[in-house]
C-alpha positions in Angstrom: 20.2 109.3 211.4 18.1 109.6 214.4 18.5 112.8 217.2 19.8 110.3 219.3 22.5 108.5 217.3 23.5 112.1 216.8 23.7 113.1 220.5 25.5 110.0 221.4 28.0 110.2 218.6 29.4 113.7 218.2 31.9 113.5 216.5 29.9 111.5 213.6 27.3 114.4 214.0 25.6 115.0 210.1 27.3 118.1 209.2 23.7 119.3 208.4 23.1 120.0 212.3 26.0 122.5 212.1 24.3 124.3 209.5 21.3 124.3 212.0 23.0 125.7 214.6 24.8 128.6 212.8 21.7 129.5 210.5 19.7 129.8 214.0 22.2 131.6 216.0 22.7 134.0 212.7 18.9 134.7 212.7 19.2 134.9 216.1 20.7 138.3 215.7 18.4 139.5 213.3 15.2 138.3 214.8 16.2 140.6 217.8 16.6 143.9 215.7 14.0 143.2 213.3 11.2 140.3 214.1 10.6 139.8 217.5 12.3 143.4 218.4 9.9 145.5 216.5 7.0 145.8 218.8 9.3 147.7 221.4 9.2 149.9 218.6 6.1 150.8 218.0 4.8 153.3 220.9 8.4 154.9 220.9 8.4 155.7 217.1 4.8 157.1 217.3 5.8 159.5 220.1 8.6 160.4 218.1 6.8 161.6 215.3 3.1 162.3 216.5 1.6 159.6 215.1 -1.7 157.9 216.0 -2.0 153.9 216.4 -3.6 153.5 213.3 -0.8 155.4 211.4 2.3 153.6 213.2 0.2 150.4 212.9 0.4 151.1 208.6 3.9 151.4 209.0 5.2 148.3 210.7 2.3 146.5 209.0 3.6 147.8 205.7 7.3 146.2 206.7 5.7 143.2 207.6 3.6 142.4 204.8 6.8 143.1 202.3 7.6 139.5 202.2 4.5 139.0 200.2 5.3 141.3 197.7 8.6 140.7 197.4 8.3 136.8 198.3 8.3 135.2 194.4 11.7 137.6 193.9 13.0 136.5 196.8 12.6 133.2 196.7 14.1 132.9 193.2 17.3 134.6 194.1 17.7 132.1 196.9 16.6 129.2 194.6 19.5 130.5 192.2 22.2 132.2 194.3 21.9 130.2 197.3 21.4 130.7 201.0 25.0 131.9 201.3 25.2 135.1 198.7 21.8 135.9 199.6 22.4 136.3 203.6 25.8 138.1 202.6 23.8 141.2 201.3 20.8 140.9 203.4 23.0 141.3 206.3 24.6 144.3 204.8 21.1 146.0 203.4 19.9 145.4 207.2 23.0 146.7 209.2 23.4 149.9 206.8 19.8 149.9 207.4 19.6 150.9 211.0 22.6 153.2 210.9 20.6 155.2 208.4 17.2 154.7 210.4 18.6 156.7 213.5 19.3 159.5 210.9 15.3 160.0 209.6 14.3 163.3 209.6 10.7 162.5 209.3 8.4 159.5 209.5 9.0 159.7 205.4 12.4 158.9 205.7 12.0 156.4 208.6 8.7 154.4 206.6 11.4 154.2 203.2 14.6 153.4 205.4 12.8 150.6 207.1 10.9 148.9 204.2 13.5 149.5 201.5 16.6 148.3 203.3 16.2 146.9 206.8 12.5 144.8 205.5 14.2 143.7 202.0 17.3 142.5 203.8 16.1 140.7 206.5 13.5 138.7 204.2 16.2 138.3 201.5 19.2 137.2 203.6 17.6 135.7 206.7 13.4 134.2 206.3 14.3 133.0 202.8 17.6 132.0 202.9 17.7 130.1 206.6 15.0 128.2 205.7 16.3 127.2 202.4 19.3 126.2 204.3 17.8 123.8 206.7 15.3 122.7 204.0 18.5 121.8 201.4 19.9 119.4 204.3 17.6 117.5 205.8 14.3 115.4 204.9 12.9 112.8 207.3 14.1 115.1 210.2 12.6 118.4 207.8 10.6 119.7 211.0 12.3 119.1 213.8 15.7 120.4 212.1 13.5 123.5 211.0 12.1 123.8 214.6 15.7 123.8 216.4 16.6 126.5 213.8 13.7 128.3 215.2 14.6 127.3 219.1 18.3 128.7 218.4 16.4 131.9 217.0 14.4 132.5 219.1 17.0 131.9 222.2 18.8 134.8 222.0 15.9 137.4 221.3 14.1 135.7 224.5 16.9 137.4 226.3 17.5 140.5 224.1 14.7 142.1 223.6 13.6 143.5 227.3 17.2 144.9 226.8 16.4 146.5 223.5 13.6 147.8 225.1 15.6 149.3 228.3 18.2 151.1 225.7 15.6 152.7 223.6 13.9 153.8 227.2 17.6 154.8 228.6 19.1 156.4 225.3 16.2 156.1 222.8 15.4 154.3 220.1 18.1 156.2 217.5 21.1 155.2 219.3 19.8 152.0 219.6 19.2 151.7 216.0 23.0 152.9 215.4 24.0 149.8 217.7 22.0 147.3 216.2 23.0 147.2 212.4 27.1 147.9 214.1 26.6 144.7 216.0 24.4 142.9 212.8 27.5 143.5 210.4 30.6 143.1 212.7 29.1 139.5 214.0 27.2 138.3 211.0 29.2 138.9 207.9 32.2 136.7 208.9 29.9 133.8 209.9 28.2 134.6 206.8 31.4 132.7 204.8 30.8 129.0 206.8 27.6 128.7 205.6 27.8 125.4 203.6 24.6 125.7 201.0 23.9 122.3 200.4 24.7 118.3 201.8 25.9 118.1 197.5 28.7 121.1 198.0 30.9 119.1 200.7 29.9 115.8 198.6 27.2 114.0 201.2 23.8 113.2 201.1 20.8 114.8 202.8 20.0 113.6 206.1 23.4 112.1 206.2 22.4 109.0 204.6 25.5 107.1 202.9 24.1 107.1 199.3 21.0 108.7 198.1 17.3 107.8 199.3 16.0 104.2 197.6 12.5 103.8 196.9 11.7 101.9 199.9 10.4 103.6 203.0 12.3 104.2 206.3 11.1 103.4 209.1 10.9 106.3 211.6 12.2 106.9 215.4 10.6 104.5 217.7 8.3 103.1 215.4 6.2 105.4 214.6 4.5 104.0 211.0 6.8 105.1 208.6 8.6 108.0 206.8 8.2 108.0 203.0 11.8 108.6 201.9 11.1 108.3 197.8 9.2 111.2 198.1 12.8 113.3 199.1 13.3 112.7 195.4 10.3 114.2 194.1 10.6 117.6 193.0 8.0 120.1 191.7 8.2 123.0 189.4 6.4 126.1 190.9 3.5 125.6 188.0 3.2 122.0 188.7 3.1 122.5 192.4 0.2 125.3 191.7 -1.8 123.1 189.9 -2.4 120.8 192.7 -5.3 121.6 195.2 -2.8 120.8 198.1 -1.0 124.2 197.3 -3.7 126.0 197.3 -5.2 124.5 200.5 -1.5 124.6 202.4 -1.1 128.4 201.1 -5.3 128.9 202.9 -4.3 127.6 206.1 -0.8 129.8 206.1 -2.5 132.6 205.4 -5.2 132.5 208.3 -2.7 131.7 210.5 0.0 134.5 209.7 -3.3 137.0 209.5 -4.7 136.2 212.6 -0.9 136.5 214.3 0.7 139.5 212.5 -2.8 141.6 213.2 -2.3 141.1 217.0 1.5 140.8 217.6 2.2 143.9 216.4 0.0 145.5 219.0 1.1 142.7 221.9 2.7 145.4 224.2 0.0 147.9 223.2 -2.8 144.9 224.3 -0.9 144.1 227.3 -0.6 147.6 228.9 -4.6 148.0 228.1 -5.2 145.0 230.0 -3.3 146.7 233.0 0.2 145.9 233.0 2.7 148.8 232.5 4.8 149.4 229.5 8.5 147.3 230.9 6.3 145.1 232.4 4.7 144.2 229.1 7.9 144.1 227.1 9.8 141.4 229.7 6.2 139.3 229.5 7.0 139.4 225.5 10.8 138.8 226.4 9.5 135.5 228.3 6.9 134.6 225.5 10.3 134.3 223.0 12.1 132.0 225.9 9.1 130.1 226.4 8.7 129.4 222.6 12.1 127.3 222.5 11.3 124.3 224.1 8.1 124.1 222.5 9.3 124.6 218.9 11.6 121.5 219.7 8.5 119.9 220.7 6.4 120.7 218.4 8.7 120.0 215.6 9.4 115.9 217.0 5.7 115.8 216.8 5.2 116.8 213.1 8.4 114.7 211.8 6.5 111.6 214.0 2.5 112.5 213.1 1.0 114.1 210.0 2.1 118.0 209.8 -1.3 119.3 209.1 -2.8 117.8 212.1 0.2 119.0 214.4 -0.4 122.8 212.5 -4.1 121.9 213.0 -4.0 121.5 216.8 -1.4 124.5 216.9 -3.7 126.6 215.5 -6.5 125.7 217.9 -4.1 126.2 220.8 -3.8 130.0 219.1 -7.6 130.6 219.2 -7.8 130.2 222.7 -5.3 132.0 223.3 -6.8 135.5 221.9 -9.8 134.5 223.4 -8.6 135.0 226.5 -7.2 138.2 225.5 -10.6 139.2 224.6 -12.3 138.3 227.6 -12.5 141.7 229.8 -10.7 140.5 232.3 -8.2 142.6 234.1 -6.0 140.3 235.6 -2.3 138.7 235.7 -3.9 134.9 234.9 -5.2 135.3 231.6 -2.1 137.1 230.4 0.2 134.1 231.4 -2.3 132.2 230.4 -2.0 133.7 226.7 1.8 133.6 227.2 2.1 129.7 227.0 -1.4 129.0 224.5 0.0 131.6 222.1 4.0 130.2 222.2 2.8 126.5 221.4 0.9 127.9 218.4 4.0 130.4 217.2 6.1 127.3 218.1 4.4 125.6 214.6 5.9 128.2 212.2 8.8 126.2 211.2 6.5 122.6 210.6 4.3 125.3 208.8 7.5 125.3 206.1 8.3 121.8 206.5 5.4 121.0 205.2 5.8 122.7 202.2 9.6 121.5 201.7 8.1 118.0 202.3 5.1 117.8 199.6 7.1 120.1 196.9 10.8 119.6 197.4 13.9 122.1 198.0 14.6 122.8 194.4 11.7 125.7 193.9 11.3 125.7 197.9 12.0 129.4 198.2 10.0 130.9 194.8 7.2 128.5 196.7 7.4 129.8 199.9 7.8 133.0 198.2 4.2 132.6 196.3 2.7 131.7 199.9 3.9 134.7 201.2 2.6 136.8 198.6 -0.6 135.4 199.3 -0.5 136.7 202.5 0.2 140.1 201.5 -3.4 141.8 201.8 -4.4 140.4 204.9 -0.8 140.8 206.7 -0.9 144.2 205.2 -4.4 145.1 206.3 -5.1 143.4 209.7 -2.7 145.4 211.6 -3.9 148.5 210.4 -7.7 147.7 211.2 -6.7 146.8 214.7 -4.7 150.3 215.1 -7.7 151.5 213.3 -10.0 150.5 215.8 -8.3 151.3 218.8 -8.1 154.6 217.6 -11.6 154.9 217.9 -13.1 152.8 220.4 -10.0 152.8 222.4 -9.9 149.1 223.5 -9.3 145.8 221.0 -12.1 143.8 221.7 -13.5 143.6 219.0 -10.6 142.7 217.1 -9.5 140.6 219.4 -12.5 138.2 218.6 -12.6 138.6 214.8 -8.9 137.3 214.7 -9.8 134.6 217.2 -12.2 133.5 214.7 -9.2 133.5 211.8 -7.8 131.6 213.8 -9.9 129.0 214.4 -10.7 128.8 210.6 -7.0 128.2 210.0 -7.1 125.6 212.4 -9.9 123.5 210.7 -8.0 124.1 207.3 -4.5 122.6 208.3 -6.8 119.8 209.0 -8.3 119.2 205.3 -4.8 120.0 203.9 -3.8 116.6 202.0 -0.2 115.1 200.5 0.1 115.9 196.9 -1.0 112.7 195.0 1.9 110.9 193.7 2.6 111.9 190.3 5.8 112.2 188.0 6.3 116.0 187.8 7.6 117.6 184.6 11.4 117.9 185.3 12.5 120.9 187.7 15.8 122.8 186.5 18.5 122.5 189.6 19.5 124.8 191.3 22.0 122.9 192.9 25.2 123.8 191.1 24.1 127.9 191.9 24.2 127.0 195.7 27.4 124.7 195.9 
């Protein structure tokens, strides 16, 4: 079914575009508390408690870089649960979360309140499980379904965030906290109960084909070559999907790219006020960085479902490397700022054709413990490039330096995406379903 069959026939819309829309405007809510809300954060918290850069830097670094540790768990849950029970008691571990967080005594408290709860639950019941979701319903429109969850996302934190950063600066960031995870529970948890976890539960087929995928390829919008439907069919077990070299080189390329963004973003504002633009300022240029992004993930996701996904992650990526090269540059304008702005967004845009990728050489039925091995991957360098900007800054107070090391991890990812190569065909050992646990 293409996008525009669906837009001209609503009420024959794939039931899979629903799903879309609720899993986006779900992690919507979360994104804005916990993802794209944390950098407002950061030099509130380390006024709070007396902390230098490097030391709040840790923190939020450590939060970040939990997915990786926890990613295998994670992603087996979801694989055996389903998308459904799992964003049930993510929500509540989040929510409960927050309330608590406003309480912390100390930065002891705050570091163990905000990994152990509000981390766990928004990786367990929203990264994982979302992108389970979207990956369980659709195939030949993987990436641009995963990139309009991401649009939806990212929507309402585009217009959130400057206001989560004007309550923390009106009635600080405790109260604000309180709000958050009351708002998180009250809206989520009844949503939580029309989450359908697979095409198979309401007894239809993925991508809303009439019967299941035949062997023969389809041809895709406009005529652009062909998408390889059998491949929907093939599934791979999390040691057969490690013993190809396409793992390996996929998980290379993720990893650059997620280091090289998580050591920067969480010191955007930070980086922004250095280069001469005030603290509110900053924060509603971050604010307009989320609005920008959903247009372009829309974009960027018809392009990878249309042209190979590595080279779409490949260009992405490059678009990324010039943008912290302007950051670098010392240059104390307005122009290379805005600049950044819309070079940065096109590569964060790529983060949901980053997982279509793997959903479409490996399948959905070990998608999440996958993902989940990926992320673990990640785990030293997400963990450790924060800190080492903080680090720096501490000492030399200005980024530079790190500015242009990350540009170059960027630019390696970049030329990895574009040696990452399609699995040869094989016939994979059988892969346990998961199915009937999601239904």
């Amino acid at each position: 079914m293409s996008l525009s069959a669906v837009l001209q026939r609503p009420r024959q819309m794939y039931y899979g575009w629903r799903m879309v829309g609720l899993g986006g405007f779900i992690s919507s809510l979360n994104k804005t508390a916990v993802n794209k809300g944390f950098p407002v954060f950061v030099l509130p918290v380390e006024e709070a408690f007396g902390l230098n850069r490097a030391s709040v830097s840790l923190l939020f670094s450590l939060a970040r870089a939990e997915s990786g540790f926890t990613g295998p768990l994670d992603g087996w849950l979801v694989d055996r649960l389903g998308p459904r029970t799992t964003l049930f008691f993510g929500v509540l571990l989040v929510g409960v979360g927050f309330v608590l967080l406003a309480l912390s005594p100390n930065v002891w408290v705050f570091g163990l309140v905000y990994m152990g709860a509000i981390t766990m639950g928004s990786n367990l019941g929203f990264s994982y499980s979302m992108s389970a979701l979207i990956n369980n319903w659709f195939y030949r429109q993987k990436a641009l379904a995963m990139s309009s969850y991401q649009a939806i996302d990212s929507l309402i934190p585009a217009l959130l965030v400057p206001v989560v950063a004007l309550s923390i600066g009106i009635w600080g960031w405790r109260s604000t906290s309180v709000v958050l995870g009351i708002v998180l529970m009250v809206i989520i948890i009844p949503l939580a109960f029309r989450i359908k976890n697979s095409p198979e539960s309401m007894g239809l087929a993925v991508d809303g084909d009439p019967s299941a995928a035949t062997d023969k390829p389809r041809p895709s919008a406009k005529g652009h070559g062909t998408v390889p439907a059998a491949r929907a069919g093939e599934e791979y077990s999390v040691g057969d999907a490690m013993r190809t070299p396409a793992f390996w080189v996929m998980t290379s390329a993720t990893t650059l790219r997620l280091v090289a963004k998580g050591a920067v973003m969480l010191h955007i504002i930070p980086i922004l006020v250095s280069k001469g633009v005030s603290e509110q300022s900053a924060a509603t240029i971050f604010g307009g960085m989320l609005f920008i992004s959903v247009p372009l993930y829309l974009a960027v996701g018809w392009l990878a479902d249309r042209h190979p996904k590595n080279r779409v992650m490949a260009v992405t990526c490059a678009s990324g490397t010039v943008s912290f090269a302007l950051l670098a540059l010392p240059i104390q304008s307005i122009w290379p700022v805005l600049l950044f702005v819309l070079l940065f967004s096109v590569a964060d845009a790529s983060a949901p054709s980053n997982w279509a990728l793997l959903g479409e050489y490996f399948g959905t039925k070990t998608f999440s413990q996958l993902r989940g091995y990926v992320q673990m991957a990640t785990f030293p360098g997400v963990l450790l490039a924060p800190v080492f900007v903080g680090w720096w800054y501490d000492h030399h107070q200005n980024y530079t330096v790190p500015l242009w090391i990350f540009t170059g991890v960027f630019a390696l990812g970049s030329i990895t995406f574009l040696v990452t190569r399609r699995p040869r065909r094989r016939a994979p050992r059988p892969v346990e379903s998961g199915r009937q646990a999601r239904v």
